[in-house]
N, C-alpha and C positions, 0 to 999 in steps of 0.2 A: 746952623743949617748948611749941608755940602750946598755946593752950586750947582745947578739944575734939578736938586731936591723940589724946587717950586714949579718948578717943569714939567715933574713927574705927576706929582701932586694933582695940579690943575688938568694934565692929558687925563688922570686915572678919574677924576668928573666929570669931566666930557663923556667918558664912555663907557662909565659906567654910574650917571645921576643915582644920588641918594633920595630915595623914594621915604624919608625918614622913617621908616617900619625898623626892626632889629634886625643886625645880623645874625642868620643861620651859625649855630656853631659848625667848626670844621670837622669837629670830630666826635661822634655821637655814643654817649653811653649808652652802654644794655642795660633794658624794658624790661621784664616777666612779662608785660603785656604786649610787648614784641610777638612774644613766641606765637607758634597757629597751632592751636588745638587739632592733634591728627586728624579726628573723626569730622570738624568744620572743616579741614583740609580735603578729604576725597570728600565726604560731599558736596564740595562746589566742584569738586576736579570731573564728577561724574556729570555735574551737570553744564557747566561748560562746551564741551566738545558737542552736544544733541542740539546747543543753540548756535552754533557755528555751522554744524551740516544742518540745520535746518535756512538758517540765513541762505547760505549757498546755495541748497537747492532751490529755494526761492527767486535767487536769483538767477541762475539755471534755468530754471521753469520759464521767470517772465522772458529771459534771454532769446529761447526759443519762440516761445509764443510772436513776440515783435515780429519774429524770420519768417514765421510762417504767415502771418497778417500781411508782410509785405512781398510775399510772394502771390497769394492771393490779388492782393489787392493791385498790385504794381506791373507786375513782372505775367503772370495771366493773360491780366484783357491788353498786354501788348500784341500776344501772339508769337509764332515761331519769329527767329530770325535767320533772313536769308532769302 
């Protein structure tokens, strides 16, 4: 064994503990069941995007709503300032 081999060794468990599970190979062969069926491909692609602007404008919507409660509610029965 070189000298500070055990060095190395013992820092590389330190930081990185063996959770005894397997190692991940590094280098991953090709699936057939990899591949994405084009037509399962646009139909999530289509459906994607309409739950993204819908999230947003959801959250859009409540964003305003808040502004407008506390304007109402807040900023109102203060009165003018000045």
């Amino acid at each position: 064994m070189a000298p500070g081999a055990a060095l190395r060794s013992t820092a590389r468990e330190i930081a990185m503990p063996s959770t005894g599970l397997p190692e991940p190979s590094p280098v991953r062969g090709h699936s057939p069941s990899d591949e994405a069926d084009d037509e399962a491909l646009e139909r999530v692609m289509a459906e994607v995007p309409r739950g993204a602007l819908a999230l947003s404008g959801l959250t859009v919507g409540l964003l305003l709503l808040a502004w407008f409660l506390m304007y109402v509610f807040v900023f109102l029965p203060r009165g003018p300032v000045g």
